[in-house]
VOBA-1610 file (N, C-alpha, C; in pm, whole numbers, padded with zeros to 5 digits, always signed):
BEGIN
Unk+14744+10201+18346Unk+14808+10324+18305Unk+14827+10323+18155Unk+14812+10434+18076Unk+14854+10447+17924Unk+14945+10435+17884Unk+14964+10434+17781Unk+15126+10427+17742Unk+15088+10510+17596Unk+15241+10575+17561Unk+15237+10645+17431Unk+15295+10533+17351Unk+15255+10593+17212Unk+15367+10453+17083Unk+15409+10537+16975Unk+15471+10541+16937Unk+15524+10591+16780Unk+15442+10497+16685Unk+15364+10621+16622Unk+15283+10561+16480Unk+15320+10546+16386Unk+15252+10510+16266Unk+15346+10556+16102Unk+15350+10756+16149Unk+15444+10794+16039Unk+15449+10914+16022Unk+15484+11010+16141Unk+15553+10953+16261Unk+15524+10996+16369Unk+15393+11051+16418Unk+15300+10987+16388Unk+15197+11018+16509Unk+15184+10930+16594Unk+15156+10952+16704Unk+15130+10930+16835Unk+15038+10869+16874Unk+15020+10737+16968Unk+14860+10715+16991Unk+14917+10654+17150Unk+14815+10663+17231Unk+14785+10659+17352Unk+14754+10530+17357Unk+14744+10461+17424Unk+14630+10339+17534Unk+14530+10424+17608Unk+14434+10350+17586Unk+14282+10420+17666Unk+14356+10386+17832Unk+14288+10560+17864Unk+14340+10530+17985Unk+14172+10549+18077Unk+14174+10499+18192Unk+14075+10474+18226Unk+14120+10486+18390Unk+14141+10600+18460Unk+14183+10608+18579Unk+14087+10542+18699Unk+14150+10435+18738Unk+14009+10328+18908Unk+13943+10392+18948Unk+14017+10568+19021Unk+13905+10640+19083Unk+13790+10709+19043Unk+13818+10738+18900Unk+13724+10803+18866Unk+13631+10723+18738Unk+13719+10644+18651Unk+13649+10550+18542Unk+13706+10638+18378Unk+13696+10759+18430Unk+13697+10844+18300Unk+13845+10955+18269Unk+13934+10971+18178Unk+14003+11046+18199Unk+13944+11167+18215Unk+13831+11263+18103Unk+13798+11373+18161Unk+13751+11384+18302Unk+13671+11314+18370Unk+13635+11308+18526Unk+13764+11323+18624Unk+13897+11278+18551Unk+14000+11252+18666Unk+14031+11405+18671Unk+14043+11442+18523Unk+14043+11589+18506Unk+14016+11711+18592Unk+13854+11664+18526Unk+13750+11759+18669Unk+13820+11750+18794Unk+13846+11630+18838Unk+13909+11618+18957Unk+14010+11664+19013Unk+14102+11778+18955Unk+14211+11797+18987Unk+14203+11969+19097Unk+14088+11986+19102Unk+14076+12064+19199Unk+14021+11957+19320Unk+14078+11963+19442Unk+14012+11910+19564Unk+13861+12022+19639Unk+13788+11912+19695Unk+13654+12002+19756Unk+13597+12088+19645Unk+13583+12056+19542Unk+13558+12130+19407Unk+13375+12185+19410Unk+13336+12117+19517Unk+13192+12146+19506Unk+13134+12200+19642Unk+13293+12304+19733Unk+13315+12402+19830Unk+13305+12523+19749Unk+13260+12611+19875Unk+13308+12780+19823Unk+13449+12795+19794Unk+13545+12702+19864Unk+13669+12760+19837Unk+13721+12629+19781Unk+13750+12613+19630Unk+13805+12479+19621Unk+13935+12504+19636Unk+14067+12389+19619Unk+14177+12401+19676Unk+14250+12354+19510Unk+14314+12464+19465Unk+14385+12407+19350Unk+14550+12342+19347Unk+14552+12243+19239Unk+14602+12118+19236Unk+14690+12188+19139Unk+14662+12251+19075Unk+14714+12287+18885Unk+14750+12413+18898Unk+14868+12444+19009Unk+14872+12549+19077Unk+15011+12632+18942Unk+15104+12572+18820Unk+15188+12541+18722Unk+15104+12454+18619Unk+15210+12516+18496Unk+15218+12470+18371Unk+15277+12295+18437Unk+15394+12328+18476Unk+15447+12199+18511Unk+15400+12132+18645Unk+15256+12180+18723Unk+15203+12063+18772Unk+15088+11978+18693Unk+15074+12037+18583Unk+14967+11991+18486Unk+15050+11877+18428Unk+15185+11929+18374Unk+15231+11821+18312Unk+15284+11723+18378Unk+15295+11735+18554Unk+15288+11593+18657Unk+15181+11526+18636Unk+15052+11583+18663Unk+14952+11489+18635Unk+14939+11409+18486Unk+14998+11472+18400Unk+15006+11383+18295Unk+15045+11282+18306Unk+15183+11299+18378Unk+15257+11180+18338Unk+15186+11056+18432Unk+15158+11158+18568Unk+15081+11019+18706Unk+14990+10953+18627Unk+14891+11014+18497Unk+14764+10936+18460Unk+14870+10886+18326Unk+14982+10874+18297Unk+15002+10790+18193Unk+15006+10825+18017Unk+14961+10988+18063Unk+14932+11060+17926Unk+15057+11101+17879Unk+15170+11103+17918Unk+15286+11183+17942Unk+15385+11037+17932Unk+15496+10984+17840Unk+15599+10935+17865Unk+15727+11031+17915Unk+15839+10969+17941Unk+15931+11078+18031Unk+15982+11157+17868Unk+16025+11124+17826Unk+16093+11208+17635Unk+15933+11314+17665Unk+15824+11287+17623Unk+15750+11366+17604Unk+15713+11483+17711Unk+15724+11461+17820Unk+15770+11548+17935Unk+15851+11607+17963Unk+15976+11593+17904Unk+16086+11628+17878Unk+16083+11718+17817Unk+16017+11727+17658Unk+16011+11822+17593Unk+15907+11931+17608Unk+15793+11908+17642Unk+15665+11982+17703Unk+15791+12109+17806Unk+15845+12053+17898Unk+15857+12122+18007Unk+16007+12202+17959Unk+16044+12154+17817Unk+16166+12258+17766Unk+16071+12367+17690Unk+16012+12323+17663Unk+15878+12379+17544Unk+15813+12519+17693Unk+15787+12505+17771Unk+15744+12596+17870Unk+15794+12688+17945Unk+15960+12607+17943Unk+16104+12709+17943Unk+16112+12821+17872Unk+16115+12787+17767Unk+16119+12881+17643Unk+16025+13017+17646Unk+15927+12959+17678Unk+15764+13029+17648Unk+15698+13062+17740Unk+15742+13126+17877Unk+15653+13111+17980Unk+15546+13190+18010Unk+15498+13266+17903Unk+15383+13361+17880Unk+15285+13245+17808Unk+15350+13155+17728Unk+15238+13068+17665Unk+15199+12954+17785Unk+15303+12920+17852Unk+15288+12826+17919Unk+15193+12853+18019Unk+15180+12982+18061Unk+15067+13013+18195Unk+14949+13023+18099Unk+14933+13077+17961Unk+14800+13097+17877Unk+14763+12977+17886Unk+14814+12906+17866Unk+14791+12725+17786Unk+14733+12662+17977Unk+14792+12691+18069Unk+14735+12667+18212Unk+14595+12700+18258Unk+14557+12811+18210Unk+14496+12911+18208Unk+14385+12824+18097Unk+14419+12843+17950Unk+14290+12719+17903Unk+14265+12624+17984Unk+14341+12532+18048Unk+14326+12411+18077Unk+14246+12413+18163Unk+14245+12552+18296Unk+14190+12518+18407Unk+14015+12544+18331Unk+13994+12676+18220Unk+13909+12677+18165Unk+13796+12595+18128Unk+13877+12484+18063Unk+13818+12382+17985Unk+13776+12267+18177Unk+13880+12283+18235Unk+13848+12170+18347Unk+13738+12190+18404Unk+13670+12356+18424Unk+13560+12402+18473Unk+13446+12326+18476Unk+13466+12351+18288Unk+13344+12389+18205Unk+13321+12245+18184Unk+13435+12102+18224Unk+13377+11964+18227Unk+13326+11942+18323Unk+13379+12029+18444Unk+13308+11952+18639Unk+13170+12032+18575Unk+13136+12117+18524Unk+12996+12144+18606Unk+12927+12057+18466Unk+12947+12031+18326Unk+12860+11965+18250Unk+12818+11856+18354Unk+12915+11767+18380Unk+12915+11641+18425Unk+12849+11626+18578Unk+12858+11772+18688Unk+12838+11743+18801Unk+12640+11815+18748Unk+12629+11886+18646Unk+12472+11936+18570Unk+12416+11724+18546Unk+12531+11666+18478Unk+12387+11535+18473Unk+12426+11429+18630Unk+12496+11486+18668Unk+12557+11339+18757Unk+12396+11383+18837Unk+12367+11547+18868Unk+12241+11583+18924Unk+12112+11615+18882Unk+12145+11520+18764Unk+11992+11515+18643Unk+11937+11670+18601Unk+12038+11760+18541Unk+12038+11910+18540Unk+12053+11931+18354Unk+12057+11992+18344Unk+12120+12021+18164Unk+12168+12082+18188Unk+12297+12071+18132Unk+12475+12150+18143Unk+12401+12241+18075Unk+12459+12339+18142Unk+12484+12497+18024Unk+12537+12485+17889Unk+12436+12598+17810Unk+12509+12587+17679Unk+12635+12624+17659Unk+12717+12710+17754Unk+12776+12760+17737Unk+12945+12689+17774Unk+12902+12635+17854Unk+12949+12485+17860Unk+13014+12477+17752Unk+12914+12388+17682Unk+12914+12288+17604Unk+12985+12339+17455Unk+12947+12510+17474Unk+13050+12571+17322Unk+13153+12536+17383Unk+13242+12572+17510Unk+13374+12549+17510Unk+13420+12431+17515Unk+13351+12344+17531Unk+13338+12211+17555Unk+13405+12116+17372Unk+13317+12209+17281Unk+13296+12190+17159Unk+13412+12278+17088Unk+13443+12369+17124Unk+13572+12402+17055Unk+13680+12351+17113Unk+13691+12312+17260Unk+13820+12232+17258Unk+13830+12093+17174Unk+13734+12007+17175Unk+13670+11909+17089Unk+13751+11911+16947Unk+13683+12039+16917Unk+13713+12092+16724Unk+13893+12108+16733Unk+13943+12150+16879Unk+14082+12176+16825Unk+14150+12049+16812Unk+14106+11973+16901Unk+14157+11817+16943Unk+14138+11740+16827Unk+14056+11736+16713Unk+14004+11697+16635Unk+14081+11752+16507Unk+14124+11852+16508Unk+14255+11881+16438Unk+14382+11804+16410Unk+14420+11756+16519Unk+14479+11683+16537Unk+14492+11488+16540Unk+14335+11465+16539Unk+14358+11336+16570Unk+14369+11261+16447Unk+14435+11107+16436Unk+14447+11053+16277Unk+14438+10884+16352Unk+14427+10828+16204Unk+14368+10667+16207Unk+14527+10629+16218Unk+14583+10539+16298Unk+14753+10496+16322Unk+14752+10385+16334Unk+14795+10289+16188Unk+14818+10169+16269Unk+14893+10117+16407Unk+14874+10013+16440Unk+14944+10009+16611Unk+14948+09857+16574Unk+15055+09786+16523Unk+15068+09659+16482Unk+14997+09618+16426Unk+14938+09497+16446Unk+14823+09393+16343Unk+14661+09523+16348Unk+14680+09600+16424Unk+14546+09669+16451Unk+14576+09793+16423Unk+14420+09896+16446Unk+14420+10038+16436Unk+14355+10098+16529Unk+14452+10243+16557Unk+14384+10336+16709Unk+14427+10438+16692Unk+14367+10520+16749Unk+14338+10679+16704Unk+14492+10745+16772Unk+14572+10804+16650Unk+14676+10869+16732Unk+14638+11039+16677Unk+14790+11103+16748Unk+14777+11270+16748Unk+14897+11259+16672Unk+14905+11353+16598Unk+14950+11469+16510Unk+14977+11557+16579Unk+15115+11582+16625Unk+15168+11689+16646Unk+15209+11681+16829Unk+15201+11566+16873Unk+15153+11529+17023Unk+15309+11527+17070Unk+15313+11626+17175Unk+15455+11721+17216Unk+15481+11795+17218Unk+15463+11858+17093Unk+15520+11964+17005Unk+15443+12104+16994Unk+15325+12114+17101Unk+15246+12218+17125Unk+15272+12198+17249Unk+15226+12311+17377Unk+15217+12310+17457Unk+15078+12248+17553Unk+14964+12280+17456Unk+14816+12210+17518Unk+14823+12104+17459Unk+14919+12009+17413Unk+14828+11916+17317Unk+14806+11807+17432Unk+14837+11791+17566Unk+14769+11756+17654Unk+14579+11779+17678Unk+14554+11820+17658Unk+14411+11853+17655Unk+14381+11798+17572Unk+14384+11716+17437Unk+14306+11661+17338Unk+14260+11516+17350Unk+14379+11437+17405Unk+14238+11335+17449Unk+14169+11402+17565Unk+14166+11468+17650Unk+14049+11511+17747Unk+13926+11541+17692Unk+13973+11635+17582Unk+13842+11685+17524Unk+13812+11585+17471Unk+13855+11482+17409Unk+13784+11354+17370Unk+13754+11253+17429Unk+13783+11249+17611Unk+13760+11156+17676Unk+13569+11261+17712Unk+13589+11358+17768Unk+13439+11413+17767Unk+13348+11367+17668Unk+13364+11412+17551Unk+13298+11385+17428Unk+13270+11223+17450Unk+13317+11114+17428Unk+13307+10971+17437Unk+13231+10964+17541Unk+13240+11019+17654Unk+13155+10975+17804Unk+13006+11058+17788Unk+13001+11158+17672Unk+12846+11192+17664Unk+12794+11164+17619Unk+12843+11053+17481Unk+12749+11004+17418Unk+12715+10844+17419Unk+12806+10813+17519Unk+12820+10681+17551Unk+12708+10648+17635Unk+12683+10493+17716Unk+12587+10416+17750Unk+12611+10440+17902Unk+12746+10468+17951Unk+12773+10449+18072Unk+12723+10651+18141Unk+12670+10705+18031Unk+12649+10856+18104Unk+12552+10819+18225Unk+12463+10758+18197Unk+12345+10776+18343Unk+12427+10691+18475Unk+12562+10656+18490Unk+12633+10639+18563Unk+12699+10728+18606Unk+12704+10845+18545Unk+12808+10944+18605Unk+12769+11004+18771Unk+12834+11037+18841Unk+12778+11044+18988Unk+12872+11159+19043Unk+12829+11224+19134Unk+12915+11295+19212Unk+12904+11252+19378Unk+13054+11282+19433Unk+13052+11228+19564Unk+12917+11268+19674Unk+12876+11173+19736Unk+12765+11215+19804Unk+12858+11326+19963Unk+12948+11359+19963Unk+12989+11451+20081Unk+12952+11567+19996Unk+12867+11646+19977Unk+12868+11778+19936Unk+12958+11865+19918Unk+13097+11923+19993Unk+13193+11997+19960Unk+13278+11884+19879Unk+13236+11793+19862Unk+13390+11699+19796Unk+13364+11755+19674Unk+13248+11706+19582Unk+13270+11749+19436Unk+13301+11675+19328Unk+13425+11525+19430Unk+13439+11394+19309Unk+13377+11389+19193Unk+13374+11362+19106Unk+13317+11331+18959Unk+13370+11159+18951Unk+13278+11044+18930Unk+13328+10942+18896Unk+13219+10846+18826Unk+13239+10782+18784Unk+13147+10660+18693Unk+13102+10565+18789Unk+13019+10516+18846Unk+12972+10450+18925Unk+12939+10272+18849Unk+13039+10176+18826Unk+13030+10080+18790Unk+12998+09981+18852Unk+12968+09997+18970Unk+12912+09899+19051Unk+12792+09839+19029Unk+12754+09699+19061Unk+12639+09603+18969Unk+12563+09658+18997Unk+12460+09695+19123Unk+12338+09740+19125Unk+12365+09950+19184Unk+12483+09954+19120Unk+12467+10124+19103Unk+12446+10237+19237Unk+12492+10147+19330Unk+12515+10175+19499Unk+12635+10280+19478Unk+12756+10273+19394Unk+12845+10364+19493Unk+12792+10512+19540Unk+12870+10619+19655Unk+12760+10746+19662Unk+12926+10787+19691Unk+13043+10697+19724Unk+13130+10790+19756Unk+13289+10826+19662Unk+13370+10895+19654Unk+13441+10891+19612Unk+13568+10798+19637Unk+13591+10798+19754Unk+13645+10686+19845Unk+13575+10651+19945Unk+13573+10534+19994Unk+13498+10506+20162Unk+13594+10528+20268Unk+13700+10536+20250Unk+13783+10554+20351Unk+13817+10715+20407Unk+13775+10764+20284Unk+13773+10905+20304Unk+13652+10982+20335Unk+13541+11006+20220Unk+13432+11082+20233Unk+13344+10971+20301Unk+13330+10858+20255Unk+13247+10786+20366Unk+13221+10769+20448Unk+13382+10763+20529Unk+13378+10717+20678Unk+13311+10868+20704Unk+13382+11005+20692Unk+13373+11109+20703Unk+13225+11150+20739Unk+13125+11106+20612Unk+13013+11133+20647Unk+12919+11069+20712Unk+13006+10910+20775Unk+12947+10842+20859Unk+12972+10918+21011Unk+13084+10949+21003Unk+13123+11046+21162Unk+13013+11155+21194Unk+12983+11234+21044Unk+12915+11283+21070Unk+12745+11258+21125Unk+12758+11184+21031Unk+12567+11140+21091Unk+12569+11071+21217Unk+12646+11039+21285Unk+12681+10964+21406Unk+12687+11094+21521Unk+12761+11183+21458Unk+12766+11297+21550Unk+12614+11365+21608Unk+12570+11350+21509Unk+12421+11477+21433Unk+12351+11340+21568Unk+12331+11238+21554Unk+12226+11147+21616Unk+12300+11186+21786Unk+12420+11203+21805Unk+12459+11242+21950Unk+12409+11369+21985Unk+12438+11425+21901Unk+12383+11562+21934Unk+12259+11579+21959Unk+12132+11521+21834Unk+11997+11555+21892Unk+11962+11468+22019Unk+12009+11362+22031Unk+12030+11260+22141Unk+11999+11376+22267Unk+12124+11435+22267Unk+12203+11486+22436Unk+12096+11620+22429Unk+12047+11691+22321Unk+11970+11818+22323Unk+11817+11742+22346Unk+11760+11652+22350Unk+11659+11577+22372Unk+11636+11562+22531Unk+11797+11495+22583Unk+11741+11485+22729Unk+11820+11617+22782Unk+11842+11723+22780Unk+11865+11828+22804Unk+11720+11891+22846Unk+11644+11854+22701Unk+11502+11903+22704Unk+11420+11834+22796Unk+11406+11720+22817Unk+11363+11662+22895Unk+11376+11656+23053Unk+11517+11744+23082Unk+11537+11717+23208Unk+11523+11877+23294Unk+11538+11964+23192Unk+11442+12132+23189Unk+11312+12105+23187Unk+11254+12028+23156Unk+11102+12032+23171Unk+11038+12082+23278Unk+10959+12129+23311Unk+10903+12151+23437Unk+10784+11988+23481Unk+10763+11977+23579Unk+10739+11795+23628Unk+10604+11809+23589Unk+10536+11741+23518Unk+10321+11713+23526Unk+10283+11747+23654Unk+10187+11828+23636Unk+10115+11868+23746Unk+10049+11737+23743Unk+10034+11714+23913Unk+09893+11580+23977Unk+09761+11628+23909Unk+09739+11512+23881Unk+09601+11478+23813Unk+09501+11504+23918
//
């Protein structure tokens, strides 16, 4: 899990967060709609302030900084649904870049502008912070807006496209699931998002499908009319 730190100057810097299920914070992102790759996906980010739960579950969010976000949305609740409203925007426009290569596709350009101006806003914001004997990228201004949640996202995307681990990116092999995750496994086997979930799931299924043509086989067979004598 991440943690926030007080920088010089008050800026802000994170710990890379790197969520198990998915590998990537933007992917966990994508992820926050369930069955996302159904006709009807099921939304998660239903509030301003369920966005800023998931912050805090992935670690992006200390409780002070949540604290203030969600007085910050009190105040403002016309900005706070706009700023929801980007977010789910921007979450779109990362599931389908990412679910375009997980299926060897080229993301839309169109994509990739919004992709690139959230990027440019995030980038506004980001600065070099020492963090003890060392240095790591903090934010400027991190709280004290209502989206500034979205800026490492847009920079966790950005890092995962130009990085080594992209031809790992994968989507769940259950078709309505939609998962987005990094597939780190040695010889590049995973297909599911969980096994306990979509796996077993689509093991029930192919188990079913083999009963079924099974029982419609000797159905057929036992309608037959008998060989006429030779």
């Amino acid at each position: 899990m991440g943690t926030t730190r007080e920088g010089q100057a008050g800026i802000v810097y994170i710990a890379d967060v790197r969520p198990p299920d998915s590998g990537n914070l933007a992917l966990a992102f994508a992820n926050t709609a369930d069955w996302h790759a159904s006709a009807q996906p099921v939304e998660t980010l239903t509030s301003y302030e369920a966005l800023l739960d998931w912050g805090e579950h992935l670690g992006l969010l200390d409780d002070t900084t949540a604290a203030l976000l969600h007085e910050l949305a009190q105040r403002g609740p016309e900005d706070a649904q706009a700023t929801l409203a980007r977010a789910i925007e921007l979450r779109e426009a990362i599931y389908r870049i990412f679910s375009a290569i997980a299926h060897r596709r080229q993301p839309a350009a169109a994509d990739l502008d919004l992709l690139n101006a959230a990027i440019r806003d995030a980038s506004d914001h980001l600065r070099i912070v020492a963090a003890g004997e060392r240095f790591a990228w903090g934010w400027a201004g991190w709280g004290e807006t209502l989206d500034c949640l979205l800026w490492p996202i847009a920079r966790a995307a950005a890092e995962l496209l130009v990085s080594g681990e992209l031809d790992r990116v994968r989507e769940c092999a259950n078709p309505p699931c939609g998962w987005l995750f990094i597939d780190r496994s040695r010889n590049r086997s995973r297909r599911w998002c969980d096994m306990r979930s979509c796996g077993n799931r689509m093991k029930a299924r192919r188990h079913y499908q083999r009963k079924k043509q099974a029982a419609a086989q000797a159905r057929a067979e036992l309608l037959a009319p008998p060989a006429e004598p030779a």
